[in-house]
C-alpha positions as CSV (number, residue, x, y, z in Angstrom):
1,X,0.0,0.0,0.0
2,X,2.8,2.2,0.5
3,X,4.7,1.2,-2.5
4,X,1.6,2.4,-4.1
5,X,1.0,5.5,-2.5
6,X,4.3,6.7,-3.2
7,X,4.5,5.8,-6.9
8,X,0.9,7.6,-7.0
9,X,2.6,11.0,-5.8
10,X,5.7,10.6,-8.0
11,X,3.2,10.5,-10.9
12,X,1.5,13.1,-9.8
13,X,5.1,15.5,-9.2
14,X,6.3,14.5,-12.7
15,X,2.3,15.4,-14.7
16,X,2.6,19.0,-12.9
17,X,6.2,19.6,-13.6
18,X,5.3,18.9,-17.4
19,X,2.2,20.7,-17.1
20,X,4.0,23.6,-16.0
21,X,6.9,23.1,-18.4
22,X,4.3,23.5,-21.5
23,X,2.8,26.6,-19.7
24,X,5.8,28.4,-19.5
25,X,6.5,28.0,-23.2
26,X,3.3,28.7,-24.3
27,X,3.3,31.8,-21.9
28,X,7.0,32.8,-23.4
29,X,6.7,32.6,-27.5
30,X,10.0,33.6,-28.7
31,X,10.5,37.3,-29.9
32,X,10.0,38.3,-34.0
33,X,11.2,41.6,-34.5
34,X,9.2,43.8,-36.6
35,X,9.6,44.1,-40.1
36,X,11.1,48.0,-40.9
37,X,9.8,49.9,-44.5
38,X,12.8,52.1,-45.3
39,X,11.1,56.3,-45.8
40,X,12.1,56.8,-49.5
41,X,14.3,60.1,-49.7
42,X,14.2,62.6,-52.8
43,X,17.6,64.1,-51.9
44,X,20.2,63.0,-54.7
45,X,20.6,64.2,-58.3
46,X,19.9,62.7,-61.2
47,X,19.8,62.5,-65.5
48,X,17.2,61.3,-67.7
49,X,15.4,61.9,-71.2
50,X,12.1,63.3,-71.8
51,X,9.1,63.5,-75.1
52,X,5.8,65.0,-75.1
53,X,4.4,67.8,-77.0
54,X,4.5,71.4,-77.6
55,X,2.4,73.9,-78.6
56,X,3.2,77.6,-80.2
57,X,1.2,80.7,-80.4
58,X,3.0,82.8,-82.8
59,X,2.5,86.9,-83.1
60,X,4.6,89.1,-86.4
61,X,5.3,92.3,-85.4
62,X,6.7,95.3,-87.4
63,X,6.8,99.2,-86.7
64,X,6.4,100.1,-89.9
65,X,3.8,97.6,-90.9
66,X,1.9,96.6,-87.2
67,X,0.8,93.3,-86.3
68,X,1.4,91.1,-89.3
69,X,-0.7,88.1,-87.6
70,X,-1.8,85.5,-84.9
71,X,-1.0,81.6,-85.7
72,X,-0.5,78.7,-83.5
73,X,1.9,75.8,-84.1
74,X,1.8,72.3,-82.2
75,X,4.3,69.3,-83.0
76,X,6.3,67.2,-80.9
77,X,10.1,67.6,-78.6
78,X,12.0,65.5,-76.9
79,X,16.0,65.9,-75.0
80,X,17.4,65.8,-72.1
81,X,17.2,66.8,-67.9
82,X,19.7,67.0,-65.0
83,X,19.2,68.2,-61.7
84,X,19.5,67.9,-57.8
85,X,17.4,67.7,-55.0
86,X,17.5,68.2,-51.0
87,X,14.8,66.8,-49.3
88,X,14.1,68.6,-45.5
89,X,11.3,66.8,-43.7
90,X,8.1,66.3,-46.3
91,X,9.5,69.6,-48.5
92,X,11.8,68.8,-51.7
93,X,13.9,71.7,-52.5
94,X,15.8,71.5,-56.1
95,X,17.3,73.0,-59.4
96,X,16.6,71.5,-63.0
97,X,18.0,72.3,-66.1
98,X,16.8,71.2,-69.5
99,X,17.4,71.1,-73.7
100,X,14.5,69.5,-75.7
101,X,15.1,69.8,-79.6
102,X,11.4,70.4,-81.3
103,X,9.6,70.1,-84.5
104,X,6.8,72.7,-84.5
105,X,5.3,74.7,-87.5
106,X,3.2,77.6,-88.6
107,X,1.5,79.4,-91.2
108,X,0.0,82.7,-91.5
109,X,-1.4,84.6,-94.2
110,X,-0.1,88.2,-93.9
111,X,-2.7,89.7,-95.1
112,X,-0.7,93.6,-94.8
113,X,1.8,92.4,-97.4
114,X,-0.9,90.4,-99.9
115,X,-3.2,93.6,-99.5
116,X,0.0,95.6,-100.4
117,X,1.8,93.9,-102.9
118,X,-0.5,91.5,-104.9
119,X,0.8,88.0,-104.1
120,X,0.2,85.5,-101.5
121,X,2.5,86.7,-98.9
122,X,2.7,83.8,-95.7
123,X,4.8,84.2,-92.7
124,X,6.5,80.9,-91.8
125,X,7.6,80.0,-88.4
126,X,9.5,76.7,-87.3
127,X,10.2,76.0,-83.7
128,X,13.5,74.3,-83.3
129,X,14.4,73.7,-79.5
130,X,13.5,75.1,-76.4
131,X,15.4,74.6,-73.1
132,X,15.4,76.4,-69.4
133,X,16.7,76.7,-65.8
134,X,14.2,76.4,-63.0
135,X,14.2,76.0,-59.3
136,X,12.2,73.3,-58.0
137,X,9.9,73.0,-54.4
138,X,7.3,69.7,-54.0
139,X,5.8,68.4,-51.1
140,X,6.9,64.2,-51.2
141,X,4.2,61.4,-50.2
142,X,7.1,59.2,-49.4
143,X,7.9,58.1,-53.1
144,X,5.5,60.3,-54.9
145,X,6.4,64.1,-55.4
146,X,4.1,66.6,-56.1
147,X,6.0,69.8,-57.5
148,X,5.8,73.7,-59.2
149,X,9.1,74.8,-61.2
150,X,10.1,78.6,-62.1
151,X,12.8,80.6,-64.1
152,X,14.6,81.3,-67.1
153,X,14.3,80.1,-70.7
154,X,15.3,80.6,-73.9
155,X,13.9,79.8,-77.3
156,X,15.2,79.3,-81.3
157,X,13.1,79.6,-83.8
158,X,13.2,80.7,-87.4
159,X,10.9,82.7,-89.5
160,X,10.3,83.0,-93.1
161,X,8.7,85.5,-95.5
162,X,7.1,83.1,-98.6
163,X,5.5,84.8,-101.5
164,X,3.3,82.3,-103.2
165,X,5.0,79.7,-101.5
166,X,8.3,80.5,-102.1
167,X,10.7,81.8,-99.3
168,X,11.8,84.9,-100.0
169,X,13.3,86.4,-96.7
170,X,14.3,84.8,-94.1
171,X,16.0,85.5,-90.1
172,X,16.7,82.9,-87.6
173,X,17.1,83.6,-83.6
174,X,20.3,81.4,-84.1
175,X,21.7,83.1,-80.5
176,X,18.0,82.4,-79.1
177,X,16.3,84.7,-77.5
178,X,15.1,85.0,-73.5
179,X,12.2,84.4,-72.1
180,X,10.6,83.0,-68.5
181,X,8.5,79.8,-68.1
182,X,6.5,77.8,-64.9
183,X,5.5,74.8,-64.6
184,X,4.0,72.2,-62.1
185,X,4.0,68.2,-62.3
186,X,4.2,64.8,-60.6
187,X,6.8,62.4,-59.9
188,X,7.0,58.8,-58.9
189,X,9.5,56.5,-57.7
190,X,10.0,53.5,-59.1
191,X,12.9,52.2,-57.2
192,X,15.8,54.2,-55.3
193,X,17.4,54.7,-58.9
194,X,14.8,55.2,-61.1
195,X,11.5,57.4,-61.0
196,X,9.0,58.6,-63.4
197,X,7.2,62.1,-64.3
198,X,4.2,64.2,-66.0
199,X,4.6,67.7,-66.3
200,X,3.3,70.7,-67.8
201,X,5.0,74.2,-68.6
202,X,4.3,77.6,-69.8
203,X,7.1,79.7,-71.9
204,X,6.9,83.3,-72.2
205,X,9.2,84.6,-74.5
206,X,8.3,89.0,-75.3
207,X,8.8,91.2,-78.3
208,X,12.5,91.1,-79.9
209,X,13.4,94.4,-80.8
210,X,16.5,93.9,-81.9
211,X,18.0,95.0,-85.7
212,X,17.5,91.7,-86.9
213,X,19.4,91.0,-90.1
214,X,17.4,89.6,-93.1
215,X,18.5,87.1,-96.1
216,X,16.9,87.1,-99.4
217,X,16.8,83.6,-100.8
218,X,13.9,84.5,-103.4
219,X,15.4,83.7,-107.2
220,X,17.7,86.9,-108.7
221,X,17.7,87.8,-105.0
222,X,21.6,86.2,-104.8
223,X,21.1,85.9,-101.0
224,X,20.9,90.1,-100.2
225,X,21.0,91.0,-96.7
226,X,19.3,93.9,-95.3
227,X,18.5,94.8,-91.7
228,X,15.0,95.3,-90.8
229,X,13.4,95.5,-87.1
230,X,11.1,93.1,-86.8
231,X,9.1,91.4,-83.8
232,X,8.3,88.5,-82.6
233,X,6.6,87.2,-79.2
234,X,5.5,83.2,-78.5
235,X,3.6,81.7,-76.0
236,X,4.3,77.9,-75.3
237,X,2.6,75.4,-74.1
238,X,4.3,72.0,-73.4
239,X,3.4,68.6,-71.9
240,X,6.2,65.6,-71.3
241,X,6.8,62.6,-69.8
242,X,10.0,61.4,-68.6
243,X,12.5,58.9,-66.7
244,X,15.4,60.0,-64.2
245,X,18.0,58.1,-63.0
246,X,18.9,58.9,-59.0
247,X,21.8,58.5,-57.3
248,X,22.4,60.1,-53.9
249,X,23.4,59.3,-50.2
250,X,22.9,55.6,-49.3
251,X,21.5,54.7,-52.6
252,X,23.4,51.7,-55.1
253,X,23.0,52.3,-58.5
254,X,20.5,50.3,-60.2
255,X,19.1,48.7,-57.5
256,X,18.1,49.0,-53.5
C-alpha cells in the first residue's frame, strides 16, 4: 500500500512539472522583430530623357507695318534633364536644367503684305528647340512628389517670308532669345534609382526688338541681306513625360 501511494505521488510530481513546463513555453513565445519599411528620400541628383508635345502661339510684329498676324503651331520635342534635390522633412527643395530639340510649324497669311503687294505673302515659323533653368519645391508622399518649377528660358526659332509659296526672306534667332517659363508636375518613384514624371509648362518669350538681319533667298535675290526690325513674341505650351535616374546618399545604382 505504501509502495503504491508513493508511486501515485511521483506520478503526480512528474504530470505537474510537465504541465507547468508547457505553460511556461506557451506563456514565453520567442520574440519576432518587426519588419522595418525604409522612408524613400528625394535628396540626390539625377539624369534622364524626356518627349511630349509642344504647342506655339506665334504673333509678327513690325513698326512700320503693325501686327502682321496670330497663328499657333503644335508638333512634338524630346532631350534631355539634370538636376539635384534636397529633401528637409516632407518639402523637396531642387534645381533642373533642360534642352529639348522640337519640331513645330506655322503658317500665317499676312494679309498687310498680300493687300499691299499682290501676291500670297505667308509668314512661316519653325520652332527648333526650347530649353530652361528652374528651381524646384514639392511636397513628397514618401515616393511620390508633387512639384511647381520657375525661371529662365530661352527659345530658337526661325521665321520666313514666302510669297506664293516660295521663301523669299528669311531670319533665324540662331543666339535664341530669352524668355521666363512655370510649370507644375508629378513624380514617382519607381525604385531608389529610377522614377517617373508628367509635367506641364508655360514659356513666355516678349517682343525682340533687336535689328535683326534679313536674307533674301527668293530667285535673282543672290542671297541680299538687309537689316529690318522686326518682332516677334510666342507663347508655349508644353506637356512631357519622362525617366530620371537617381543617385544620392545611401543609394546603389540600379538597385536597393
Amino acid at each position: 500500500m505504501k509502495k503504491l501511494l508513493l508511486a501515485a505521488t511521483a506520478f503526480t510530481v512528474i504530470a505537474g512539472s510537465a504541465m507547468a513546463a508547457d505553460l511556461s513555453v506557451r506563456r514565453a513565445p520567442a520574440y519576432v522583430a518587426p519588419v522595418v519599411v525604409p522612408i524613400y528620400s528625394w535628396t540626390g541628383c539625377y539624369v534622364g530623357g524626356n518627349g511630349g508635345g509642344i504647342w506655339v502661339k506665334d504673333e509678327w510684329n513690325d513698326p512700320f507695318f503693325g501686327t502682321f498676324g496670330n497663328s499657333t503651331a503644335s508638333g512634338g520635342l524630346g532631350g534631355l534633364q539634370v538636376g539635384c534635390n534636397y529633401q528637409v522633412g516632407a518639402w523637396v527643395f531642387g534645381i533642373q536644367g533642360d534642352y529639348d530639340w522640337a519640331s513645330a510649324t506655322t503658317d500665317n497669311t499676312n494679309v498687310i503684305f498680300t493687300n499691299r503687294f499682290g501676291p500670297t505673302f505667308t509668314d512661316h515659323t519653325e520652332v527648333k528647340s526650347i530649353a530652361s533653368v528652374t528651381g524646384r519645391i514639392g511636397y513628397a508622399w514618401d515616393r511620390f512628389l508633387l512639384y511647381g518649377k520657375g525661371g529662365g528660358a530661352w527659345l530658337r526659332t526661325d521665321h520666313t517670308l514666302r510669297v506664293n509659296g516660295i521663301d523669299v526672306v528669311t531670319t533665324s534667332d540662331d543666339d535664341s532669345r530669352g524668355g521666363w517659363t512655370v510649370g507644375v508636375g508629378g513624380e514617382y518613384a519607381f525604385a531608389n534609382w529610377l522614377t517617373g514624371f508628367v509635367e506641364w509648362d508655360y514659356y513666355n518669350f516678349d517682343n525682340n526688338n533687336n535689328s535683326t538681319a534679313l536674307i533674301c533667298t527668293a530667285p535673282r535675290c543672290d542671297g541680299a541681306v538687309f537689316v529690318a526690325n522686326p518682332n516677334f513674341r510666342e507663347t508655349v505650351n508644353v506637356v512631357k513625360v519622362g525617366l530620371n535616374l537617381k543617385w544620392g546618399p545611401g543609394f546603389l545604382p540600379f538597385g536597393y
